[in-house]
C-alpha positions, -999 to 999 in steps of 0.1 A, spaced: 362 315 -673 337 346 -680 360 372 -661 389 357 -687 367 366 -720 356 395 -703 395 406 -699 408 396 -732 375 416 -750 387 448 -735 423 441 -737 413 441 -777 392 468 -776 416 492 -762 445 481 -784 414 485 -812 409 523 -800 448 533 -795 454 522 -830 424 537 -851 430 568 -829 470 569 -840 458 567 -879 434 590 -876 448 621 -858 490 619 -869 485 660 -865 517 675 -855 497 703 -835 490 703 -796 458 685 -797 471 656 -825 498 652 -797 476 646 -773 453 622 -790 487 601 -798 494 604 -760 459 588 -751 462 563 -784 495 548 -765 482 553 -730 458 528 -744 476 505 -760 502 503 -728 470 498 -711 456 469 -726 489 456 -727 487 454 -690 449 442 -690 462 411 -709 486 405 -685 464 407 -654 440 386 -675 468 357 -682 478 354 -646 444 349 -634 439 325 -662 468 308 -651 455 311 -619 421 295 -622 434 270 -644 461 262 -612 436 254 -588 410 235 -614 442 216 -619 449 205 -576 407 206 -573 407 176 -599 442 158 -583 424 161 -550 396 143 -566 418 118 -582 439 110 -552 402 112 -525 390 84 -549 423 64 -550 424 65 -511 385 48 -511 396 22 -534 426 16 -516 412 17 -478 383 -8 -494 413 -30 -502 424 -28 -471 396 -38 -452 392 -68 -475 426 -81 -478 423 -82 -435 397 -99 -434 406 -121 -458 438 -126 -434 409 -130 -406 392 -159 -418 426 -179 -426 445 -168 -390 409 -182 -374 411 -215 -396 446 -219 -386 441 -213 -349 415 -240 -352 423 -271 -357 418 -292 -374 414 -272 -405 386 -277 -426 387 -281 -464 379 -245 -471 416 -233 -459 434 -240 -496 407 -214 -510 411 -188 -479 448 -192 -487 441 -186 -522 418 -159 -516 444 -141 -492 470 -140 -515 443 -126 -543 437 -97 -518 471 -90 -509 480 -88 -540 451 -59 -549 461 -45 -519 493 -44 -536 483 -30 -565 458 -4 -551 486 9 -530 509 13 -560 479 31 -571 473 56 -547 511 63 -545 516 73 -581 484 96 -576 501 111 -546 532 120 -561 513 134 -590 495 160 -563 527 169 -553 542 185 -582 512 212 -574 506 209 -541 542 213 -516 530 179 -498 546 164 -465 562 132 -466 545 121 -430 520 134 -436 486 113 -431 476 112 -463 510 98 -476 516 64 -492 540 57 -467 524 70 -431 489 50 -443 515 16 -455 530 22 -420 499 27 -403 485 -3 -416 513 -29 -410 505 -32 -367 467 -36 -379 477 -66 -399 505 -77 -373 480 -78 -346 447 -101 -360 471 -129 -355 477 -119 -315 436 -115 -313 432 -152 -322 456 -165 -305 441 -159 -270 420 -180 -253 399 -153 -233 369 -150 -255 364 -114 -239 398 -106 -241 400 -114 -277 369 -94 -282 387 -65 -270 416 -67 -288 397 -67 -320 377 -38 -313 409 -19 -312 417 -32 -343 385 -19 -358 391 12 -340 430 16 -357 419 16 -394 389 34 -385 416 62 -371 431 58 -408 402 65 -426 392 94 -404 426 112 -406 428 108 -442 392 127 -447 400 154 -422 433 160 -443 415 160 -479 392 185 -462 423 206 -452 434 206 -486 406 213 -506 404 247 -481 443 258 -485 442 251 -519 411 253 -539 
Protein backbone atom coordinates (compact mmCIF):
# COMPACT_ATOMS: atom_id res chain seq x y z
CA UNK A 1 0.00 0.00 0.00
CA UNK A 2 3.14 2.39 0.74
CA UNK A 3 4.85 1.58 -2.73
CA UNK A 4 1.14 2.62 -4.30
CA UNK A 5 1.27 6.30 -2.52
CA UNK A 6 4.79 6.34 -3.08
CA UNK A 7 3.95 5.82 -7.06
CA UNK A 8 1.07 8.06 -7.44
CA UNK A 9 3.23 11.07 -5.41
CA UNK A 10 5.79 11.04 -8.07
CA UNK A 11 3.39 10.32 -10.87
CA UNK A 12 1.97 14.00 -9.58
CA UNK A 13 5.01 15.52 -9.08
CA UNK A 14 6.35 14.94 -12.47
CA UNK A 15 3.15 15.90 -14.29
CA UNK A 16 3.51 19.07 -11.54
CA UNK A 17 7.18 19.88 -13.06
CA UNK A 18 6.33 19.25 -16.95
CA UNK A 19 3.56 21.68 -16.57
CA UNK A 20 5.10 24.69 -14.51
CA UNK A 21 8.08 24.07 -16.79
CA UNK A 22 5.79 24.42 -20.22
CA UNK A 23 4.34 27.98 -18.69
CA UNK A 24 7.34 29.20 -17.75
CA UNK A 25 9.80 28.74 -20.65
CA UNK A 26 7.23 28.96 -24.09
CA UNK A 27 10.67 30.53 -25.65
CA UNK A 28 10.72 29.85 -29.31
CA UNK A 29 14.70 29.75 -29.08
CA UNK A 30 16.89 26.47 -28.85
CA UNK A 31 17.00 26.24 -25.16
CA UNK A 32 12.91 27.10 -24.63
CA UNK A 33 12.72 24.05 -27.07
CA UNK A 34 14.43 22.05 -25.11
CA UNK A 35 12.92 22.77 -21.79
CA UNK A 36 9.41 21.97 -23.67
CA UNK A 37 11.04 18.69 -24.77
CA UNK A 38 11.94 17.76 -21.02
CA UNK A 39 8.38 19.35 -19.74
CA UNK A 40 6.68 16.50 -22.08
CA UNK A 41 9.27 13.88 -21.52
CA UNK A 42 7.93 14.38 -18.06
CA UNK A 43 4.53 14.43 -18.35
CA UNK A 44 4.68 11.12 -20.82
CA UNK A 45 6.69 9.89 -17.97
CA UNK A 46 4.51 10.09 -15.18
CA UNK A 47 1.91 9.04 -17.38
CA UNK A 48 3.69 5.77 -17.50
CA UNK A 49 4.54 5.82 -13.63
CA UNK A 50 0.71 5.83 -13.03
CA UNK A 51 0.27 3.12 -15.08
CA UNK A 52 2.89 0.88 -13.56
CA UNK A 53 1.51 2.09 -10.26
CA UNK A 54 -2.27 0.97 -11.19
CA UNK A 55 -1.34 -2.50 -12.28
CA UNK A 56 0.53 -3.26 -9.23
CA UNK A 57 -2.40 -1.84 -7.33
CA UNK A 58 -4.47 -4.08 -9.13
CA UNK A 59 -2.06 -6.50 -8.40
CA UNK A 60 -1.84 -6.37 -4.63
CA UNK A 61 -5.35 -5.80 -4.35
CA UNK A 62 -5.65 -9.45 -6.58
CA UNK A 63 -3.93 -11.46 -4.28
CA UNK A 64 -5.40 -9.66 -0.82
CA UNK A 65 -8.53 -10.63 -2.64
CA UNK A 66 -7.60 -15.02 -3.10
CA UNK A 67 -5.47 -14.49 0.40
CA UNK A 68 -8.88 -13.66 2.12
CA UNK A 69 -11.16 -16.40 -0.21
CA UNK A 70 -8.50 -18.89 0.92
CA UNK A 71 -9.22 -17.81 4.41
CA UNK A 72 -12.92 -18.01 3.80
CA UNK A 73 -13.00 -21.29 2.12
CA UNK A 74 -9.89 -22.92 5.00
CA UNK A 75 -12.56 -21.95 7.61
CA UNK A 76 -15.65 -23.32 5.74
CA UNK A 77 -13.75 -26.74 5.23
CA UNK A 78 -13.22 -26.83 9.49
CA UNK A 79 -16.69 -26.17 9.96
CA UNK A 80 -17.70 -28.58 7.52
CA UNK A 81 -15.14 -31.61 8.28
CA UNK A 82 -16.42 -30.91 12.18
CA UNK A 83 -19.87 -31.72 10.73
CA UNK A 84 -18.75 -34.48 9.35
CA UNK A 85 -17.28 -36.14 12.09
CA UNK A 86 -20.44 -35.41 14.16
CA UNK A 87 -23.11 -36.35 11.83
CA UNK A 88 -20.92 -40.08 11.78
CA UNK A 89 -20.92 -40.48 14.85
CA UNK A 90 -24.14 -39.61 15.34
CA UNK A 91 -24.94 -42.39 12.56
CA UNK A 92 -22.44 -44.60 15.02
CA UNK A 93 -24.48 -44.57 18.02
CA UNK A 94 -27.92 -45.36 16.16
CA UNK A 95 -26.28 -48.32 13.58
CA UNK A 96 -24.80 -49.72 17.30
CA UNK A 97 -28.41 -49.36 18.86
CA UNK A 98 -29.93 -51.06 15.95
CA UNK A 99 -27.42 -53.90 15.79
CA UNK A 100 -28.33 -54.40 19.38
CA UNK A 101 -31.24 -55.56 20.22
CA UNK A 102 -33.41 -54.95 21.87
CA UNK A 103 -33.26 -51.28 21.51
CA UNK A 104 -33.23 -49.22 24.40
CA UNK A 105 -35.42 -46.06 24.86
CA UNK A 106 -32.73 -43.70 23.88
CA UNK A 107 -32.99 -44.79 19.92
CA UNK A 108 -36.11 -42.19 19.10
CA UNK A 109 -33.65 -39.35 20.29
CA UNK A 110 -30.36 -40.91 18.43
CA UNK A 111 -32.78 -40.95 15.48
CA UNK A 112 -33.68 -37.57 16.05
CA UNK A 113 -30.34 -36.45 16.67
CA UNK A 114 -29.03 -38.12 13.36
CA UNK A 115 -31.27 -36.52 11.28
CA UNK A 116 -30.32 -32.99 13.22
CA UNK A 117 -26.72 -33.74 12.05
CA UNK A 118 -27.34 -34.74 8.69
CA UNK A 119 -29.07 -32.09 8.13
CA UNK A 120 -26.04 -29.54 9.30
CA UNK A 121 -23.99 -31.64 7.44
CA UNK A 122 -26.24 -30.66 4.76
CA UNK A 123 -26.15 -27.25 5.26
CA UNK A 124 -22.34 -26.95 5.97
CA UNK A 125 -21.71 -28.60 2.80
CA UNK A 126 -23.90 -26.19 0.82
CA UNK A 127 -21.71 -23.87 2.64
CA UNK A 128 -18.46 -24.73 1.76
CA UNK A 129 -19.58 -25.27 -1.95
CA UNK A 130 -20.81 -21.67 -2.43
CA UNK A 131 -17.33 -20.56 -0.90
CA UNK A 132 -15.57 -22.79 -3.38
CA UNK A 133 -17.10 -21.59 -6.32
CA UNK A 134 -16.58 -18.03 -5.16
CA UNK A 135 -12.52 -18.99 -5.04
CA UNK A 136 -12.86 -19.90 -8.39
CA UNK A 137 -13.79 -16.87 -10.15
CA UNK A 138 -9.98 -15.83 -8.99
CA UNK A 139 -8.31 -18.81 -8.66
CA UNK A 140 -8.54 -21.43 -12.21
CA UNK A 141 -9.62 -24.36 -9.63
CA UNK A 142 -9.86 -28.14 -10.63
CA UNK A 143 -13.10 -29.77 -10.42
CA UNK A 144 -11.40 -33.12 -8.80
CA UNK A 145 -9.52 -31.58 -7.18
CA UNK A 146 -9.23 -32.50 -3.31
CA UNK A 147 -10.42 -29.55 -2.02
CA UNK A 148 -13.65 -29.68 -4.22
CA UNK A 149 -17.17 -29.89 -2.87
CA UNK A 150 -17.73 -32.81 -4.88
CA UNK A 151 -14.21 -35.04 -4.46
CA UNK A 152 -14.68 -34.42 -0.34
CA UNK A 153 -18.94 -35.27 -0.79
CA UNK A 154 -17.52 -38.34 -2.74
CA UNK A 155 -14.92 -39.08 -0.49
CA UNK A 156 -17.11 -39.11 2.34
CA UNK A 157 -20.02 -41.30 1.12
CA UNK A 158 -17.88 -45.03 1.62
CA UNK A 159 -16.90 -43.58 5.19
CA UNK A 160 -20.58 -43.35 5.96
CA UNK A 161 -21.48 -46.63 3.75
CA UNK A 162 -19.08 -48.55 5.75
CA UNK A 163 -19.94 -47.92 9.87
CA UNK A 164 -22.89 -49.97 9.13
CA UNK A 165 -20.55 -53.15 7.74
CA UNK A 166 -18.23 -52.45 11.04
CA UNK A 167 -21.17 -53.30 13.26
CA UNK A 168 -22.52 -55.81 11.70
CA UNK A 169 -19.65 -58.31 12.35
CA UNK A 170 -19.45 -60.41 15.03
CA UNK A 171 -15.45 -60.53 15.39
CA UNK A 172 -14.87 -58.02 18.08
CA UNK A 173 -11.20 -57.75 16.59
CA UNK A 174 -12.35 -57.71 13.21
CA UNK A 175 -14.73 -54.91 13.77
CA UNK A 176 -12.03 -53.12 15.59
CA UNK A 177 -10.11 -53.12 12.52
CA UNK A 178 -12.50 -52.14 10.24
CA UNK A 179 -13.12 -48.98 12.17
CA UNK A 180 -9.67 -47.95 12.43
CA UNK A 181 -9.80 -47.67 8.72
CA UNK A 182 -12.58 -45.73 8.98
CA UNK A 183 -10.82 -43.26 11.29
CA UNK A 184 -7.92 -43.56 9.06
CA UNK A 185 -10.35 -42.46 5.62
CA UNK A 186 -11.54 -39.06 6.96
CA UNK A 187 -8.37 -38.56 8.54
CA UNK A 188 -6.91 -38.92 4.69
CA UNK A 189 -9.63 -36.13 3.96
CA UNK A 190 -8.65 -33.73 6.38
CA UNK A 191 -5.00 -34.14 5.55
CA UNK A 192 -5.29 -33.75 1.79
CA UNK A 193 -7.44 -30.79 2.12
CA UNK A 194 -4.59 -28.87 4.42
CA UNK A 195 -1.75 -30.01 2.08
CA UNK A 196 -3.85 -28.40 -0.84
CA UNK A 197 -4.68 -24.97 1.08
CA UNK A 198 -1.02 -24.99 1.68
CA UNK A 199 -0.40 -25.38 -2.10
CA UNK A 200 -2.53 -22.53 -2.77
CA UNK A 201 -1.63 -20.04 -0.48
CA UNK A 202 2.15 -20.66 -2.19
CA UNK A 203 0.95 -20.40 -6.11
CA UNK A 204 -1.19 -17.76 -5.32
CA UNK A 205 -0.54 -15.40 -2.49
Amino acid sequence: MKSNFFYIFICLLLVLVGIVIGQMFEQTDGFGKALEMISHGATTLGVLVAFFALNSWRSQFKYSKVDTLISDLEDSFSELYRAIHEYRHSQIMMIKSEESPPRNNNYQQLQEKNHYQQDKYLRYRDIYAHSYEKLSRYCPLDSESVISAYSISRDVVPIFQGLRKIYAKDNFAISFELLKENDKAIELIWEQCKKEFGRLRSKYC
